[in-house]
KETIKE-708262 format. One record per residue (C-alpha): residue in three letters; x, y, z. Coordinates in pm, whole numbers, padded with zeros to 5 digits, always signed. Example, Ala and Ser with C-alpha at 12.3 -4.5 7.8 and 13.67 -1.06 7.14 Angstrom:
BEGIN
ALA+01230-00450+00780/SER+01367-00106+00714/
// end
This chain:
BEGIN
UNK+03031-01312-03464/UNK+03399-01425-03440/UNK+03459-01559-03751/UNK+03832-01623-03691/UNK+03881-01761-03371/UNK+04161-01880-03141/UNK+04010-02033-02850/UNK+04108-02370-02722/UNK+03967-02556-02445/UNK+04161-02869-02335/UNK+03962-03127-02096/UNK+04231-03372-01914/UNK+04259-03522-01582/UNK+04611-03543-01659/UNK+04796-03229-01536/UNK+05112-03308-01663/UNK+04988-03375-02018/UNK+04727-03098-02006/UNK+05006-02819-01935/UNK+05211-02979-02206/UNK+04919-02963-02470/UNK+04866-02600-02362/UNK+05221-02511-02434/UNK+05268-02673-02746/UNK+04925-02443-02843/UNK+04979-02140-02633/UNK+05328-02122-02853/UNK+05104-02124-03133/UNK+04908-01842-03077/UNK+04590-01998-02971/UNK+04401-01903-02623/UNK+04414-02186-02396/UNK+04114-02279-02126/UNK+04177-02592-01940/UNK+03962-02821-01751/UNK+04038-03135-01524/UNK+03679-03297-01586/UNK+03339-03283-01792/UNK+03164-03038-01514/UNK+03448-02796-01528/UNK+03410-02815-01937/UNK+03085-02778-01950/UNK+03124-02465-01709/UNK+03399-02307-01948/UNK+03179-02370-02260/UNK+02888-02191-02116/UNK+03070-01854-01988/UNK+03338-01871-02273/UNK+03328-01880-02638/UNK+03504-02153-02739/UNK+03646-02283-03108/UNK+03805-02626-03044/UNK+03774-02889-02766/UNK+04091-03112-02742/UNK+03921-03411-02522/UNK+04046-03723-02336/UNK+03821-04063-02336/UNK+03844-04133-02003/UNK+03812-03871-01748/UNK+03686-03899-01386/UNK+03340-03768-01380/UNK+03220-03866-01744/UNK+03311-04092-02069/UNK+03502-03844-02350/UNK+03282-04015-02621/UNK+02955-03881-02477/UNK+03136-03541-02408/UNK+03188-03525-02751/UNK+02805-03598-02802/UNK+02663-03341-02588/UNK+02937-03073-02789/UNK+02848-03131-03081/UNK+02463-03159-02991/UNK+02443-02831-02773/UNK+02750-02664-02942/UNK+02763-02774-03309/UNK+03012-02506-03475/UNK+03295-02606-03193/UNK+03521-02859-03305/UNK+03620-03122-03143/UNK+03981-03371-03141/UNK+03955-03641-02884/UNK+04296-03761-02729/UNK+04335-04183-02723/UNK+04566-04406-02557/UNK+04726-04648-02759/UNK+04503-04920-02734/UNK+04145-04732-02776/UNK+04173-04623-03128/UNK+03856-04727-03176/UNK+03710-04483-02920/UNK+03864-04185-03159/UNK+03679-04388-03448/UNK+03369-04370-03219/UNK+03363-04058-03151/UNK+03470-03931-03552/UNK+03133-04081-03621/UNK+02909-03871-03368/UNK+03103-03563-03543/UNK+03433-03531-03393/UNK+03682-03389-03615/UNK+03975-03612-03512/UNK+04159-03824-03293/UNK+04524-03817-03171/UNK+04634-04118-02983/UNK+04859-04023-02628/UNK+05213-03975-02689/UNK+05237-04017-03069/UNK+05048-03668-03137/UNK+05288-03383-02998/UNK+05432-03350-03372/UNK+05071-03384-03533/UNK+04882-03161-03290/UNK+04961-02802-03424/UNK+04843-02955-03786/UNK+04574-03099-03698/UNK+04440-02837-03471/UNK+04515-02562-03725/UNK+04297-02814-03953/UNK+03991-02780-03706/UNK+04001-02416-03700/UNK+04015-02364-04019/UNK+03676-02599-04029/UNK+03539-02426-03775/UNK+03601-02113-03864/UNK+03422-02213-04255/UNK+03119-02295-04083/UNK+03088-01950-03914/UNK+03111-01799-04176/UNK+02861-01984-04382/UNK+02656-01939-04056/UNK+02647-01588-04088/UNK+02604-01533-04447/UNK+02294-01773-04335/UNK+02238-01559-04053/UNK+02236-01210-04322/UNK+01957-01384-04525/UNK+01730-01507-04234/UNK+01737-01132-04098/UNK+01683-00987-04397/UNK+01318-01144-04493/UNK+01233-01182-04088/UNK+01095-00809-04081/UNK+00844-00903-04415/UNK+00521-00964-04266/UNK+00576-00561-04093/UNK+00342-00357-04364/UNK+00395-00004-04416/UNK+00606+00244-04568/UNK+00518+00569-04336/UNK+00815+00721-04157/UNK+00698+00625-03799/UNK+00729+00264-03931/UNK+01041+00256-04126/UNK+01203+00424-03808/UNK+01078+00170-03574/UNK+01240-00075-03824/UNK+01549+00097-03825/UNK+01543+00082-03460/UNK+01479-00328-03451/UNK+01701-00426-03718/UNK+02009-00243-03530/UNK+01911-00416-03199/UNK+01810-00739-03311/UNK+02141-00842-03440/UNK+02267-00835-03047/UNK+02162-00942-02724/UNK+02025-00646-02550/UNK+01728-00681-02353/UNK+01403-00471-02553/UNK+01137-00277-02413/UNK+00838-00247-02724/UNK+00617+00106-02597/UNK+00302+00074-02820/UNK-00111+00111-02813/UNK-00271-00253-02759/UNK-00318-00389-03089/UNK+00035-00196-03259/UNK+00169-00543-03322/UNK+00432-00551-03044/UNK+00438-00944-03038/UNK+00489-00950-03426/UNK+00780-00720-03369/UNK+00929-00910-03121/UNK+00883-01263-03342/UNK+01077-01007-03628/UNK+01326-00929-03388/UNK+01391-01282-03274/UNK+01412-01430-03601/UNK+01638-01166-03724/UNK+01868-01266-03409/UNK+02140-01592-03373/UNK+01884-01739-03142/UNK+01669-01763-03418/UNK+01723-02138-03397/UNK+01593-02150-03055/UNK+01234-02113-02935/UNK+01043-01820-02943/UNK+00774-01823-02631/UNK+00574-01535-02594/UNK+00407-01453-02309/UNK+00078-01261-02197/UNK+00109-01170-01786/UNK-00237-01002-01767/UNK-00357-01380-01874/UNK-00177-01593-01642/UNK-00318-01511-01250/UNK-00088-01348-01020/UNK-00099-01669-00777/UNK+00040-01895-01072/UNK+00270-01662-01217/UNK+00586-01793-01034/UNK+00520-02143-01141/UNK+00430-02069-01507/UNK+00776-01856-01606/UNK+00993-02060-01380/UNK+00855-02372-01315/UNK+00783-02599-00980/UNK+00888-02918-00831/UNK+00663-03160-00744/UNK+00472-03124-00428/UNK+00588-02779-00361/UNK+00236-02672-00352/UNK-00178-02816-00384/UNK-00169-02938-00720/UNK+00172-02977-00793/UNK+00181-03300-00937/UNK+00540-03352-01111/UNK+00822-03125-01125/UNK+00745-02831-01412/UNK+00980-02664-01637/UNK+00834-02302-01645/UNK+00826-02089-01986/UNK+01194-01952-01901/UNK+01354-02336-01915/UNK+01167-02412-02240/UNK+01282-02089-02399/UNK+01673-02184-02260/UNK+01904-02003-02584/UNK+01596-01856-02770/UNK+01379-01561-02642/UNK+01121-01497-02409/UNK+00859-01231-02512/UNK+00637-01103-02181/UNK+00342-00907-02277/UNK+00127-00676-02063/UNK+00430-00601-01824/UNK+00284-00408-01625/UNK+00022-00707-01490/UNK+00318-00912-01360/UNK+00310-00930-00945/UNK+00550-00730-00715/UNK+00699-01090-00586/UNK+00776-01178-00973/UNK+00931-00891-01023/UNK+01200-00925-00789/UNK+01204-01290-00898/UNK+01262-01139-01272/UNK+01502-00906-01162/UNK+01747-01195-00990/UNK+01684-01361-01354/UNK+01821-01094-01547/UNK+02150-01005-01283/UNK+02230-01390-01270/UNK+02077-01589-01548/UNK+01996-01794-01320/UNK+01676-01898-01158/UNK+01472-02142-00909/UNK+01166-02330-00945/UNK+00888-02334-00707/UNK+01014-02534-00407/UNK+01350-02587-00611/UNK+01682-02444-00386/UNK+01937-02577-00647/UNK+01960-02283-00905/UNK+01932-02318-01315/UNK+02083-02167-01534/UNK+01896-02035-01837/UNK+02072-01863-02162/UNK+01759-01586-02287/UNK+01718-01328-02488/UNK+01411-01116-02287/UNK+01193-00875-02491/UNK+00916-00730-02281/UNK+00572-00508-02382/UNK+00362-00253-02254/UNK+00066-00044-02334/UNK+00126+00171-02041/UNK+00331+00438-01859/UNK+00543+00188-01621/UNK+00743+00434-01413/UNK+00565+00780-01313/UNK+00461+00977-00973/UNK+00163+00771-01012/UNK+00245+00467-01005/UNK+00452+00296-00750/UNK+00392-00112-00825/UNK+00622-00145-01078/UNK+00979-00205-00977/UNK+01231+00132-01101/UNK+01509-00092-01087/UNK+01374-00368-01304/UNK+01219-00073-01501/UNK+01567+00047-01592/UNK+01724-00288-01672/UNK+01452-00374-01919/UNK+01428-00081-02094/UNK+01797-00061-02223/UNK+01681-00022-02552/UNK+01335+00056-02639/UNK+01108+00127-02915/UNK+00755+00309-03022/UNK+00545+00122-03207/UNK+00320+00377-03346/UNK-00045+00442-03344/UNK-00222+00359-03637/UNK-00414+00695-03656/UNK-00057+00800-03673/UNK+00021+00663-03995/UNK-00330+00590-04179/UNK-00086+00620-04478/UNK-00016+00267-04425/UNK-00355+00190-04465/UNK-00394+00147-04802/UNK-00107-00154-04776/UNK-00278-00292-04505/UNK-00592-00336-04636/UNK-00410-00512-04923/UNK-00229-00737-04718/UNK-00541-00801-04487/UNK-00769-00866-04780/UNK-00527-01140-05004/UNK-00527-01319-04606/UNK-00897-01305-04527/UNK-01024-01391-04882/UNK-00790-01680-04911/UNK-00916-01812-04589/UNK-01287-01752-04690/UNK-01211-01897-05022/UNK-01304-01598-05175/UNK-01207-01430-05497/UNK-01232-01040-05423/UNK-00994-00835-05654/UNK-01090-00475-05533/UNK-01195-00227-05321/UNK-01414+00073-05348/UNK-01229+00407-05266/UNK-01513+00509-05045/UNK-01455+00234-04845/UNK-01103+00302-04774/UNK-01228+00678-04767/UNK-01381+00558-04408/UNK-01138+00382-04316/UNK-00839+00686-04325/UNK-01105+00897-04127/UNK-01172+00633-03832/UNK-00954+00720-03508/UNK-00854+00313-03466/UNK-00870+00274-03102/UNK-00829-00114-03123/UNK-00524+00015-03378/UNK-00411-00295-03642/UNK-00596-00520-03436/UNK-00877-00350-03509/UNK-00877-00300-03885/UNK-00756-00715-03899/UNK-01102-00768-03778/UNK-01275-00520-03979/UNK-01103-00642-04310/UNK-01186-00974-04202/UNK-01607-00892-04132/UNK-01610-00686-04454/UNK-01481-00980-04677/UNK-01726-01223-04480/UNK-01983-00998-04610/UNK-01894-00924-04961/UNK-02129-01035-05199/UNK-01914-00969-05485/UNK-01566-00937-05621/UNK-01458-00595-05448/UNK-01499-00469-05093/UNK-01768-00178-05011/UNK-01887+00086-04744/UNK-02210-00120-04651/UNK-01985-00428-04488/UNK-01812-00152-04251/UNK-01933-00147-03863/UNK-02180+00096-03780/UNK-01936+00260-03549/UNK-01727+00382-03855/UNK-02014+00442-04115/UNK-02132+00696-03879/UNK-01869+00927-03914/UNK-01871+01284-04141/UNK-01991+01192-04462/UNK-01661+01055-04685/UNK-01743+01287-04961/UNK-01608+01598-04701/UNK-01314+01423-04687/UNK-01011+01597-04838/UNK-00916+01424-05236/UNK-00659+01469-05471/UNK-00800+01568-05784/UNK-00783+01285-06002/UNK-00590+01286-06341/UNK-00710+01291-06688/UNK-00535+01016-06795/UNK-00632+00657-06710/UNK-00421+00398-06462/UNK-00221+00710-06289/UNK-00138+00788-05962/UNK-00013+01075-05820/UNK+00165+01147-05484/UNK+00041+01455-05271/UNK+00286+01633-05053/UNK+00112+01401-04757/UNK+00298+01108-04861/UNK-00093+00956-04935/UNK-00181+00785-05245/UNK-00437+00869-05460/UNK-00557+00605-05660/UNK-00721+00692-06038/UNK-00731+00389-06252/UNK-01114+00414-06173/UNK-01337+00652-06037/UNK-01540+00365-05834/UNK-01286+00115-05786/UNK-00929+00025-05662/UNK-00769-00276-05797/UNK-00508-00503-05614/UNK-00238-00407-05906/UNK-00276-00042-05905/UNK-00165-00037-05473/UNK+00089-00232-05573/UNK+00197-00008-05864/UNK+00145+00272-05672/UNK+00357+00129-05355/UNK+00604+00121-05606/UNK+00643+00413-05755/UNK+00605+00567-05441/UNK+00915+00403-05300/UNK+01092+00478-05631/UNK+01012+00852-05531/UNK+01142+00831-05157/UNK+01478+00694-05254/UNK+01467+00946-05548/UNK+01510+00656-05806/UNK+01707+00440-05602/UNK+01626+00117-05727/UNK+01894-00071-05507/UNK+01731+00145-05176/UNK+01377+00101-05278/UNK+01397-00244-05323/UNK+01548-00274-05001/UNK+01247-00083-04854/UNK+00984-00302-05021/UNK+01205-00597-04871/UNK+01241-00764-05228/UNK+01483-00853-05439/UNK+01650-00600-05705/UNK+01556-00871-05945/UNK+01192-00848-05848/UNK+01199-00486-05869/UNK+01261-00492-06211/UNK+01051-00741-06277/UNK+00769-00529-06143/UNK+00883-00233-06263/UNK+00884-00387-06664/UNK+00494-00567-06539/UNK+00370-00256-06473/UNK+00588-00049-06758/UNK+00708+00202-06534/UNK+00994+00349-06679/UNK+01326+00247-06574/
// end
């Protein structure tokens, strides 16, 4: 983000006085856009990044007063000074109160202009900043609700966090059920278009007849059943992002459609010929291998313009250590929604669990976690609420245990990266994964407490806090 910014655009019918206002600023040191009317404006605000808008009342195609409306509505951290004659003063008091930062009446402002302009950047350029330092907090906490600590997670975290902070289009490569569309909500909320809408979309749910229509919308009567004119899921995610699932389901026709979308930012509605343009951030999904000798249907071309910057979402068989924290996480969700009070689970359950393949992936174990604390009779989770299909694995007790310590309410940390839990032989308690999560990331950043806490995504303060809870030496 430019936090300092020079750039001036100065709307006047008026060439004589516009090319006088842009010398007296140009000398200054400021980058000077000018426009004759509101439509050229407009234009120059949405193709340049703009600071300040020096505006007259009355101009040809529009009023000044509702110029400095739709600025302030569609652009709020641009400034805006709106040039009077004489005998409107009350149109710069007009437009002070819709959020203007000034007015300068015709011919009495040549000395006041460098002032007051220098004024309004100085204002604009305080609520950048306090924008971004809003901006640093919002991104931090927006990758949260991602659970895990295994390597294969904190490097497809590594990956989003870089990314999300720009513009670049994403390709997410992951198993159904890997959480792609929670990435992409992590991604978008970590970006400036956090603000705008989020619209996620599933292709492989939407038929291939009605796919045109749904992303970009139809006018009325351009086809049997086309009522009223439509805005399609691209309009209504204008300046936020646009998550399409299941790429690999969207229709040969849409994908040239798509492609024209992403080359002009621009795009037509069904039976539309006058062209839209749309300001999106596009982050698109698939479970499958898009481009191959195999498989012709899917556009290369579009292939290589979404996939600028992509990133595996791994397996969940690929990092069962992350199970343990799932499970967690899973269970304080389900049991709150079942009104249930369940403070533990039994190590043979999650014994199952690690061995299980997890075709369905996080998906999968949601709706496991979820039956199992439907069932629960009592206060901790057990083997008898799993599915059949993972109760008849090899029996748990050939799986492969640390051998537990002598002491109680240890943990110890193999060479695996798994934890092994100890406080009790027959049960696992909600504190001692937490405890254990803890130390663990404590041992990762080799005591670290400013890097750990950044893993867990907390505060240092809450570290500590934890750390004194659960008197783990500090």
């Amino acid at each position: 983000m430019d936090i300092q910014g020079n750039s001036i655009l100065i709307v006047e019918d008026e060439a004589s006085i516009r090319s006088l206002l842009a010398k007296i600023l140009g000398l200054e040191g400021y980058t000077i856009f000018e426009a004759s009317d509101v439509t050229a404006g407009r234009e120059i605000l949405r193709s340049q990044t703009i600071h300040l808008v020096l505006t007259d009342v009355n101009l040809p195609d529009a009023n000044g007063i509702d110029f400095t409306k739709y600025i302030k509505k569609e652009y709020p951290l641009i400034e805006v000074i709106v040039l009077t004659a004489f005998s409107s003063v009350k149109d710069g008091v007009q437009a002070m109160k819709l959020g203007a930062f000034d007015y300068l009446a015709k011919g009495d402002g040549d000395e006041r202009l460098p002032l007051v302009v220098q004024k309004a950047m100085e204002k604009a350029a305080m609520n950048r900043k306090l924008q971004e330092m809003e901006f640093r907090l919002d991104s931090k906490s927006s990758f949260a609700k991602i659970v895990g600590s295994s390597q294969p997670v904190q490097r497809m975290l590594e990956l989003a966090k870089k990314v999300a902070v720009t513009d670049t289009t994403v390709l997410l490569l992951g198993e159904t059920g890997t959480g792609k569309e929670l990435l992409a909500e992590a991604v978008h909320l970590a970006s400036r278009r956090r603000k705008g809408n989020f619209v996620a979309i599933n292709c492989a749910a939407i038929p291939k007849d009605l796919q045109e229509s749904e992303l970009f919308g139809h006018k009325k009567g351009s086809f049997t059943g086309a009522s009223s004119d439509k805005k399609g899921y691209f309009e209504v995610a204008d300046r936020g992002t646009i998550f399409l699932d299941e790429l690999g389901e969207m229709s040969p026709a849409l994908q040239a459609k798509l492609l024209r979308v992403l080359e002009t930012r621009m795009l037509n509605r069904v039976g539309e010929t006058e062209p839209i343009p749309v300001d999106i951030r596009i982050i698109a999904a698939t479970n499958r291998e898009l481009v191959s000798d195999d498989n012709e249907v899917f556009r290369r071309d579009l292939y290589y313009r979404l996939s600028a910057f992509t990133i595996d979402l791994p397996a969940l068989r690929d990092r069962k250590e992350d199970i343990d924290l799932l499970v967690m996480h899973l269970l304080k969700e389900h049991a709150e929604r079942a009104n249930k009070s369940i403070s533990s689970i039994d190590p043979e359950f999650l014994d199952y669990l690690k061995r299980y393949n997890w075709p369905g992936n996080i998906r999968e174990l949601r709706n496991v976690v979820e039956r199992a604390v439907i069932l629960a009779d009592t206060d901790r989770l057990t083997p008898d609420a799993l599915p059949n299909e993972i109760l008849n694995q090899t029996n748990p007790a050939s799986v492969t245990t640390q051998t537990p310590n002598t002491s109680p309410n240890t943990y110890s940390t193999p060479v695996t990266g798994h934890v092994n839990y100890t406080a009790d032989p027959g049960l696992v308690d909600l504190k001692s994964v937490e405890q254990a999560h803890i130390l663990k990331m404590l041992e990762m950043t080799n005591g670290n407490k400013s890097e750990a806490a950044k893993r867990l995504d907390i505060g240092l303060a809450t570290l500590y806090r934890k750390l004194k809870e659960y008197n783990i030496s500090s």
